[in-house]
C-alpha positions in Angstrom: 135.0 99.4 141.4 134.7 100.9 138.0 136.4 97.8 136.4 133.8 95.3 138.3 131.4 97.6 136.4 132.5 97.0 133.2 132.9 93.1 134.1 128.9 93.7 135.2 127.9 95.9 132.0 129.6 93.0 129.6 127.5 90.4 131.1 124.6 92.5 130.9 125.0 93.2 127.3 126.0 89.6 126.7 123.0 88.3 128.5 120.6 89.7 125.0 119.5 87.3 122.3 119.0 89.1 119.8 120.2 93.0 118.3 117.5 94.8 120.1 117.5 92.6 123.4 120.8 93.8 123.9 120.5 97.1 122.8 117.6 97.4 125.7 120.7 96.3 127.9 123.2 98.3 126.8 120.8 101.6 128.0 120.2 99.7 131.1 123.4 99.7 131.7 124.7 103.3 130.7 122.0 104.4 133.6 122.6 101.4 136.4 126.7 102.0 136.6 126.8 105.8 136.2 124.9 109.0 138.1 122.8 109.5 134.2 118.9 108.7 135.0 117.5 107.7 131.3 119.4 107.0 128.3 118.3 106.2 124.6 119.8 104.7 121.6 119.0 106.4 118.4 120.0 105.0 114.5 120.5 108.3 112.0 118.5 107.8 108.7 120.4 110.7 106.8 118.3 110.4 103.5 115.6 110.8 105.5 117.0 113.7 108.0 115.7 111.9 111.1 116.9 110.4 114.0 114.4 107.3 115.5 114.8 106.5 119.2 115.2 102.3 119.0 116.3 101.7 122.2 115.0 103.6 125.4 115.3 103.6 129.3 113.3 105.3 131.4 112.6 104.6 134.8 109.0 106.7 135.1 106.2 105.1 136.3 104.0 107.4 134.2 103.1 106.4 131.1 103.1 108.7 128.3 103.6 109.0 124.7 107.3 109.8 124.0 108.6 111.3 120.6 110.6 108.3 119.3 111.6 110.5 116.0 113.6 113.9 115.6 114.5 116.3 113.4 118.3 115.9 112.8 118.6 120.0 112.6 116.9 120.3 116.0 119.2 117.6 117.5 122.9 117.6 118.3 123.6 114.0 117.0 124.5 115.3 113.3 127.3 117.5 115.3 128.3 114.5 117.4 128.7 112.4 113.9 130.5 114.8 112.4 133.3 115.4 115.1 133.3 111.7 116.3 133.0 113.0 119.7 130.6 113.4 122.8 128.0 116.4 122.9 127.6 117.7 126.4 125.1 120.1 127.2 124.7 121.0 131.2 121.6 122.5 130.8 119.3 121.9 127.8 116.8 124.7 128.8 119.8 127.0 127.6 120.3 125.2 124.6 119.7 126.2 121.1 117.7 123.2 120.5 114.2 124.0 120.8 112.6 120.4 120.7 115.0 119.2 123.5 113.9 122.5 125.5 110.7 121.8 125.3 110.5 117.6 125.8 113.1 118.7 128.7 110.1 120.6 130.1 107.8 117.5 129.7 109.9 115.1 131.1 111.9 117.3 133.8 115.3 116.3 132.7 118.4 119.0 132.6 121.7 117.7 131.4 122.3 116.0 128.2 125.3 114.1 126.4 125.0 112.6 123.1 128.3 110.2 122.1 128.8 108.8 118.5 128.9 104.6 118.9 130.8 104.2 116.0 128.4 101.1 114.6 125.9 100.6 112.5 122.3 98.6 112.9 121.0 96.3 110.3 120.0 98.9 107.7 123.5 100.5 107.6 122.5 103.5 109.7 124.9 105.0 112.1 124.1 105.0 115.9 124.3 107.1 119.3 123.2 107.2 122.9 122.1 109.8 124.4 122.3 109.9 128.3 119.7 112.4 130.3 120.1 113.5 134.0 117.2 115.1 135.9 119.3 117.5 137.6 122.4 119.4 136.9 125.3 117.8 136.7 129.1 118.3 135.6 131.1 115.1 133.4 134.9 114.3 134.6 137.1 112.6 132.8 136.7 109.5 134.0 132.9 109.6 133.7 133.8 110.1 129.8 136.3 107.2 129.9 134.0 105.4 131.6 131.0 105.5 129.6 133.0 105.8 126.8 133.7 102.0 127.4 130.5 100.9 128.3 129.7 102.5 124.3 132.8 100.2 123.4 131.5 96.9 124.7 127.5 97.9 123.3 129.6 98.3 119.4 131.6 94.9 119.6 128.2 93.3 120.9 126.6 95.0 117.8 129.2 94.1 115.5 128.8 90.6 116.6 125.2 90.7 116.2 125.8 91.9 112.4 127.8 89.2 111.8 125.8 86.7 113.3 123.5 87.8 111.3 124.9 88.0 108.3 125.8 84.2 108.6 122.3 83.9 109.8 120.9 85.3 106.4 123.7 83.8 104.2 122.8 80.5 105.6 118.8 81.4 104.8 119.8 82.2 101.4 121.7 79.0 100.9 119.7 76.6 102.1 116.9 78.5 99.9 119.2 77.9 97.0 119.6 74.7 97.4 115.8 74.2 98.0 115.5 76.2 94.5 118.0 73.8 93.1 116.6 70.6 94.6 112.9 71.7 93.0 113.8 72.7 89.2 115.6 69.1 89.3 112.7 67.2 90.8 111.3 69.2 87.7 113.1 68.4 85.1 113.3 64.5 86.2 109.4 64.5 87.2 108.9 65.1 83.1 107.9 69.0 83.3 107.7 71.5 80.6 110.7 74.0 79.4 108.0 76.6 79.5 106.6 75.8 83.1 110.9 75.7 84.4 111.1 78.8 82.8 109.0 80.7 84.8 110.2 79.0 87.9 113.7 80.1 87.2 112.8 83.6 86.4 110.5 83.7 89.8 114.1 82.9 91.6 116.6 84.6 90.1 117.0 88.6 90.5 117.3 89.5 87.4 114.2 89.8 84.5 115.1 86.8 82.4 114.2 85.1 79.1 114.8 81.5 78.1 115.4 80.9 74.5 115.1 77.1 73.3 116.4 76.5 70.3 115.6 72.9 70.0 112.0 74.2 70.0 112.2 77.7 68.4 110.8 78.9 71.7 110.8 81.9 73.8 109.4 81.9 77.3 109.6 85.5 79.0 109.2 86.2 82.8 109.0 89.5 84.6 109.4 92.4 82.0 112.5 94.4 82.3 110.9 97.8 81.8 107.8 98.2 83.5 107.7 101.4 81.3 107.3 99.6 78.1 105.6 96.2 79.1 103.9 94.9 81.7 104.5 91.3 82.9 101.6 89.6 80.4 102.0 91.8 77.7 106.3 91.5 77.6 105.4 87.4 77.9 103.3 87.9 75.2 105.3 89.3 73.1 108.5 87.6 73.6 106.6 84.8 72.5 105.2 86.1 70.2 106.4 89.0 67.3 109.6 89.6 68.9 110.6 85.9 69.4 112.5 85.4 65.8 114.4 88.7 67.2 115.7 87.8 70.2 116.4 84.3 69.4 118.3 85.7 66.2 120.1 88.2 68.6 120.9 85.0 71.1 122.2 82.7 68.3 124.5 85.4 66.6 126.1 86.3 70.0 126.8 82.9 71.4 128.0 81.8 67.8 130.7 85.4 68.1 131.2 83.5 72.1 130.2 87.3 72.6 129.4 86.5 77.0 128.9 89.9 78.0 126.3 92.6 78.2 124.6 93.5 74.5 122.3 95.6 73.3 118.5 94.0 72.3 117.2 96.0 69.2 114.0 94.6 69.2 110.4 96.0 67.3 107.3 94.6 68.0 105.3 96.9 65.2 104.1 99.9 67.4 107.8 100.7 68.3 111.4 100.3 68.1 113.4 99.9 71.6 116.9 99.2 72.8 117.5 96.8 75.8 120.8 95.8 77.7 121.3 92.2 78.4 123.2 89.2 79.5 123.4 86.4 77.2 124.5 83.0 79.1 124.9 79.5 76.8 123.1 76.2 78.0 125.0 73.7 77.5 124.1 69.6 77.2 127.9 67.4 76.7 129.4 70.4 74.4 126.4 71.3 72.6 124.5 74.1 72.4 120.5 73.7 73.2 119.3 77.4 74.3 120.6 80.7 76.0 118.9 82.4 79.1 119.0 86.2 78.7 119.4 88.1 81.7 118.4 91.9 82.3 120.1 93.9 84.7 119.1 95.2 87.8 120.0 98.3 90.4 121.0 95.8 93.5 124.2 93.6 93.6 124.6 90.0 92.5 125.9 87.9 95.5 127.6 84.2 95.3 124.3 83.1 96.0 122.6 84.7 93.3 125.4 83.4 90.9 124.6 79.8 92.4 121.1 80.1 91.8 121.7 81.3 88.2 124.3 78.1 87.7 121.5 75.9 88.8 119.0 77.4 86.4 121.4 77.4 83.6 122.4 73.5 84.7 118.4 72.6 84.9 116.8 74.4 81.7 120.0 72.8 79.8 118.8 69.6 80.8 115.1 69.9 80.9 115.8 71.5 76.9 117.9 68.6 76.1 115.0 65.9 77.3 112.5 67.8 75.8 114.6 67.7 72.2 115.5 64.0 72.4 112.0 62.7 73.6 110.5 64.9 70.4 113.0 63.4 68.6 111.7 59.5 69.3 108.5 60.3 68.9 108.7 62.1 65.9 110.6 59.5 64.1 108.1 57.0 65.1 105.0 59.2 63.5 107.4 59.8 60.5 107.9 55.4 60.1 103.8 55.1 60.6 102.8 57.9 58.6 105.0 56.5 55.7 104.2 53.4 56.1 100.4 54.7 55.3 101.7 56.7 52.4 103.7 53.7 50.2 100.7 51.4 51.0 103.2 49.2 52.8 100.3 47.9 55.6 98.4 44.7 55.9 95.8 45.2 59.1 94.1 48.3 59.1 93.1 47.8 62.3 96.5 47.7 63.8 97.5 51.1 62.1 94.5 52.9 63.4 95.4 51.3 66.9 99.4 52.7 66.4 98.3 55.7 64.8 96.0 56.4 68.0 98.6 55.7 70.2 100.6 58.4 69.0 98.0 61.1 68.5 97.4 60.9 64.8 93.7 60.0 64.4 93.6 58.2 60.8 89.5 57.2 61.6 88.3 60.6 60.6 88.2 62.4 57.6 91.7 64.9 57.4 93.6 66.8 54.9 97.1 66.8 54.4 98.9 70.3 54.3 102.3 69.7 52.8 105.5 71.9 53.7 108.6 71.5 51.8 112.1 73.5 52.8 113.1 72.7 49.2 117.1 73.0 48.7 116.7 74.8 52.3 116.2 71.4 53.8 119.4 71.1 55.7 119.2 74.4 57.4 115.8 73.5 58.7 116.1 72.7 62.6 112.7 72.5 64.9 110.6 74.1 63.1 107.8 71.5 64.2 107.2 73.4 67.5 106.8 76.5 65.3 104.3 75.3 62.7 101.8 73.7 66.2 102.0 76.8 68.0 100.4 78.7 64.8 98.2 76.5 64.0 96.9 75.9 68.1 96.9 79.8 68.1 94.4 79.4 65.2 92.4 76.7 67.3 92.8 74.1 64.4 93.8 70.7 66.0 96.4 69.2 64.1 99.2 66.5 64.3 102.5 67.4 63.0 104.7 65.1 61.1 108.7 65.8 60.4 109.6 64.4 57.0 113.0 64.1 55.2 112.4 67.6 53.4 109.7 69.1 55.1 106.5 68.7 57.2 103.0 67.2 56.8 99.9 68.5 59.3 98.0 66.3 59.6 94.2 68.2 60.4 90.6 67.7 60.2 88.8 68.4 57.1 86.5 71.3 56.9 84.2 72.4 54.1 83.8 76.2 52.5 83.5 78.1 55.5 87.2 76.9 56.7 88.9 77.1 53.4 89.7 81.2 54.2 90.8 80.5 57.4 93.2 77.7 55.9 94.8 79.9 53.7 95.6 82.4 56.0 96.8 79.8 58.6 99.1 78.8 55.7 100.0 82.1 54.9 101.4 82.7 58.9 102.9 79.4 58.4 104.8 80.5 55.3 106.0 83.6 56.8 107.3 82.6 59.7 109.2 80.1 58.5 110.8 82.4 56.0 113.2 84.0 59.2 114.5 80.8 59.5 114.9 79.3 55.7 115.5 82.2 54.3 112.7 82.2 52.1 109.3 81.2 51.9 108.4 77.0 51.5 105.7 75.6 49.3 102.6 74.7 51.8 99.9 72.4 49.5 96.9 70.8 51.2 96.0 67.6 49.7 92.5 66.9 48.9 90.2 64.9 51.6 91.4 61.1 52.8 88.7 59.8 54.2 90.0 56.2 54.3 93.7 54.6 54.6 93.7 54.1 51.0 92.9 57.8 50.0 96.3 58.7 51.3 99.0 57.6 49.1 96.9 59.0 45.9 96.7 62.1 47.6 100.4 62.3 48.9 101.3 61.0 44.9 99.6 64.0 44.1 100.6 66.8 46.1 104.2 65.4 45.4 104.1 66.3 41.7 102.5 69.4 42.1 105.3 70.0 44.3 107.8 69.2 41.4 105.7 71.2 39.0 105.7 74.2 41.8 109.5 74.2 41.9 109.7 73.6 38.0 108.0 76.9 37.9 109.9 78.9 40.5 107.2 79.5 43.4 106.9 79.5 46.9 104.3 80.1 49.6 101.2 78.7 49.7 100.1 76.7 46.3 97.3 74.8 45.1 96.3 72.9 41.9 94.2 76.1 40.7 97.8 77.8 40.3 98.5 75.6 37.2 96.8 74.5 34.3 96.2 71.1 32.9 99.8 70.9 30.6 102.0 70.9 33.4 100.0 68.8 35.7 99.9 66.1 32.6 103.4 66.8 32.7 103.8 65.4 35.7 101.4 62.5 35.7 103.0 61.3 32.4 106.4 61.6 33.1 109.4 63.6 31.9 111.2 61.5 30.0 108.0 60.3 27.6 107.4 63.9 26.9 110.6 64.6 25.6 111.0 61.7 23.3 107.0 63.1 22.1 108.2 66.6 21.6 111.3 65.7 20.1 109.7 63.6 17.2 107.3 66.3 16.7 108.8 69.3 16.7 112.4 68.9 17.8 114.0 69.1 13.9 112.4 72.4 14.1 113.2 73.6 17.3 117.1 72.9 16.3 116.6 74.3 12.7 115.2 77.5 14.6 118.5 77.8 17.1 121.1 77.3 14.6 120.1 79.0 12.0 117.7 81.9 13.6 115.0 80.9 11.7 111.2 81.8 12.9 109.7 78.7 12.2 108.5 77.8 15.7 107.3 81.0 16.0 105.3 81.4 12.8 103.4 77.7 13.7 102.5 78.8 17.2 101.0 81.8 16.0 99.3 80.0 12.7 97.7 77.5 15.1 96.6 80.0 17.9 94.7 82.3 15.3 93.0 78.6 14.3 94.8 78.2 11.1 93.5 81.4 9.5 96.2 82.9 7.2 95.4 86.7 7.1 94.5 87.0 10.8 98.4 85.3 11.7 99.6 87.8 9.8 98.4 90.5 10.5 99.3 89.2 14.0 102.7 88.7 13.8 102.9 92.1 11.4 104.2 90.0 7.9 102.4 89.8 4.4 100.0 86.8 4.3 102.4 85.3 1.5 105.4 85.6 3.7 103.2 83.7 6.2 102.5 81.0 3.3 106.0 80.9 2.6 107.0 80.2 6.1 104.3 77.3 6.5 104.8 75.7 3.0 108.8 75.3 4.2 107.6 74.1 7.5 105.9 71.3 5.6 108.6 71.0 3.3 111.7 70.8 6.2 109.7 68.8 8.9 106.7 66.7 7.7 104.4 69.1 9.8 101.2 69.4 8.4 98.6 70.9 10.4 95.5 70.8 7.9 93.9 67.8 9.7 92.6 67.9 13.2 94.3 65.2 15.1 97.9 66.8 13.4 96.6 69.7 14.2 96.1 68.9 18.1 99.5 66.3 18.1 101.7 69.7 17.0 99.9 72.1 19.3 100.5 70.1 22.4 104.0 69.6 21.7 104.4 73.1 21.6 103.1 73.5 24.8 104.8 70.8 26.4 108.4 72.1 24.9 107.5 75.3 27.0 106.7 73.7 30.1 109.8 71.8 29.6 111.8 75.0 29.3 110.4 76.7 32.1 
């Protein structure tokens, strides 16, 4: 009989759809083939120290609110766990458990065993039954062995709901990762943003996460890793912002050392200095190298799944990176062929280069200014730094269109009068900073005067181009302007170097050799003579010598070199030459 019981209880159990379907029938069960009245399945939350009742049969009619959680000290389950073996108590009114003395009161029950099912539910949590009889009653054997089984079938039913699922879940989380895949590549081909990905990826992934593009010199941030530090806005702000250079510096350097494991962020973003840990992973385009995602770590476990998912972000931002790069590319070459076209004065119709130019964003109809940047001899180490130079000057709300040339950049932006000349220079200022991280020192920035026509711009280009010369002549960098220098070296430029040097040559080369070889102070006695106005006594007592020593010194000036500086176009022909030999020098 007892084994057609079993055969009956299996069904029973087997008859549930889901965990707690058949957890209802497995209580049924422990009641309907033994002499037990009411039985309950409870699941031990040990953090917690309670036991919650998730399962329950009891035949009364009367209804009544039952206590569905317990105390584990006022309940024999934590002995039953820790023996692995039934708890019988014959009479629970004896028992030294108060709350069972007291709900055995309420509910008119007497005997109580509690048996360990060796399973878990969902949440990890171990389980047992307890079965209640109204009256008195002694347990053979064979009622142990018998209910024992009954216990047996319930855990292999409640393994095999674990397991199914488990798959259930796993299949959940795959077909959610391929849904996640399937989107960021309807993305990338649909012509989206790096920036907009970004923050898809790092809404998917587990992990706090940074993209880092360096075809674009970007940094797009998503949740913060340390709520303690940053919140969400204010760690995307800043990622973008002042701690950018640093973590695409720290990104660069550890994928150039092929360094793939967990290092440590030093970042400082003014206010503070802070260490974080994280995961640098390459992206990777044919072999090359267009970006990194940076990956913070968090408290749970990485699956296969999550390791998919981060594969398929890593696959996507490497391509939606390497589009972005090659379709700034085209269109910056063709800006660069129209805007050089304007500035040699190589077109015909002006009405077809104000329809070209408006096709690609550069508005040549309205008055603009050109601001110059040259990289100087840092030219070839330049890479992107277009996407820099826009984002400062749309943070500064001044639309602009910028242009890559062979050594630098020219912005292309609207003129303004006195009131936005401060703001320009401290646009250009930011400008020259930031892209001092990357060159290693500052470029010259130079803004051209107005072009309000097509024809304006190659004077003004002309222009800023020797100044540029004159600039690096001279040794600066950072923001310039014509103001810096005075007229000699600007007629320097205009003229031509090799002119001036056969002008300073004839006029006061002889001297300037006599002077070097033999250690004479010739040049030095003239230049002095001719910046007191040709008065004797006031040279010398300049230059601290007798005013016949100084009469001396210009008598064999006259006498060496022909220079004679009594008349007033001499006079003028020897004094520029003197300043022109020193702009040479310099």
């Amino acid at each position: 009989m007892q084994i057609l019981s079993l055969r009956d209880v299996a069904s029973q159990i087997n008859s549930g759809g889901d965990l707690q379907s058949m957890l209802h029938q497995l209580v049924y069960a422990s009641c309907r083939h033994t002499h037990w009245t009411m039985s309950s399945i409870m699941a031990i939350d040990m953090e917690a120290g309670f036991g919650h009742v998730i399962a329950r049969h009891d035949p009364t009619l009367v209804q009544r609110p039952l206590v569905d959680s317990w105390e584990l000290s006022s309940s024999p389950v934590m002995t039953a766990l820790q023996r692995n073996e039934p708890v019988f108590i014959r009479d629970v009114r004896d028992c030294e458990y108060p709350g069972y003395r007291r709900e055995s009161v309420e509910r008119d029950y007497r005997t109580v065993m509690v048996m360990p099912m060796n399973c878990t539910d969902f949440d990890g949590r171990p389980m047992v039954l307890s079965v209640i009889s109204r009256t008195l009653m002694d347990v053979s054997e064979e009622d142990r062995v018998f209910l024992g089984m009954i216990i047996h079938l319930g855990a292999i039913a409640v393994e095999r709901q674990r397991q199914l699922e488990a798959e259930r879940r796993a299949a959940e989380r795959m077909q959610q990762a391929l849904h996640v895949h399937t989107s960021m590549l309807e993305h990338v081909l649909g012509g989206g943003s790096v920036g907009s990905l970004s923050l898809m990826v790092g809404n998917q992934l587990p992990n706090p996460v940074i993209a880092v593009d360096f075809t674009a010199n970007q940094v797009v941030a998503g949740r913060s890793p340390d709520t303690a530090l940053f919140d969400d806005s204010s760690w995307q702000a800043a990622a973008a912002g002042v701690l950018s250079v640093q973590i695409t510096k720290t990104a660069q350097d550890s994928l150039r050392s092929a360094l793939r494991n967990t290092v440590n962020l030093f970042l400082d973003d003014g206010q503070r200095q802070f260490t974080l840990r994280a995961q640098i992973e390459p992206l990777m385009v044919d072999h090359e190298l267009v970006g990194a995602l940076v990956l913070f770590p968090v408290a749970a476990p990485v699956n296969e799944l999550d390791l998919l998912m981060l594969e398929s972000a890593k696959f996507a931002l490497s391509v939606q990176m390497m589009r972005s790069f090659i379709r700034f590319r085209f269109e910056t070459r063709t800006q660069t062929e129209l805007l050089f076209e304007v500035l040699e004065g190589r077109w015909r119709d002006a009405d077809d280069i104000q329809q070209r130019a408006q096709r690609l964003g550069i508005q040549f109809n309205q008055a603009q200014q050109m601001i110059i940047i040259d990289y100087g001899a840092k030219a070839r180490e330049a890479k992107n730094l277009h996407h820099n130079v826009a984002r400062i000057l749309a943070r500064a709300s001044i639309p602009a269109t910028v242009i890559s040339v062979d050594n630098g950049l020219v912005c292309l932006v609207p003129a303004e009068g006195e009131k936005g000349r401060e703001r320009r220079t401290k646009v250009k200022r930011q400008i020259a900073e930031d892209l001092a991280h990357y060159l290693g020192g500052e470029p010259l920035l130079l803004a051209s005067g107005v072009c309000h026509a097509l024809t304006d711009y190659p004077g003004a280009w002309e222009r800023c181009r020797r100044l540029i010369d004159i600039a690096r002549s001279f040794g600066r960098s950072g923001p310039i302007s014509d103001q810096d220098f005075g007229p000699i070296p600007i007629f320097v430029a205009a003229v031509g170097g090799e002119d001036i040097r056969t002008f300073v040559n004839e006029s006061v080369g002889a001297m300037l050799e006599h002077d070097r070889k033999h250690q004479t102070p010739y040049l030095e006695t003239l230049t002095a003579y001719l910046r007191e106005s040709c008065r004797s006594q006031a040279c010398a007592d300049a230059m601290g010598v007798h005013v016949t020593t100084l009469r001396y010194r210009l008598a064999r000036i006259q006498e060496l070199f022909g220079i004679d500086v009594e008349t007033p176009e001499r006079r003028f022909a020897t004094e520029l030459a003197i300043h022109l030999q020193r702009v040479i020098d310099s």
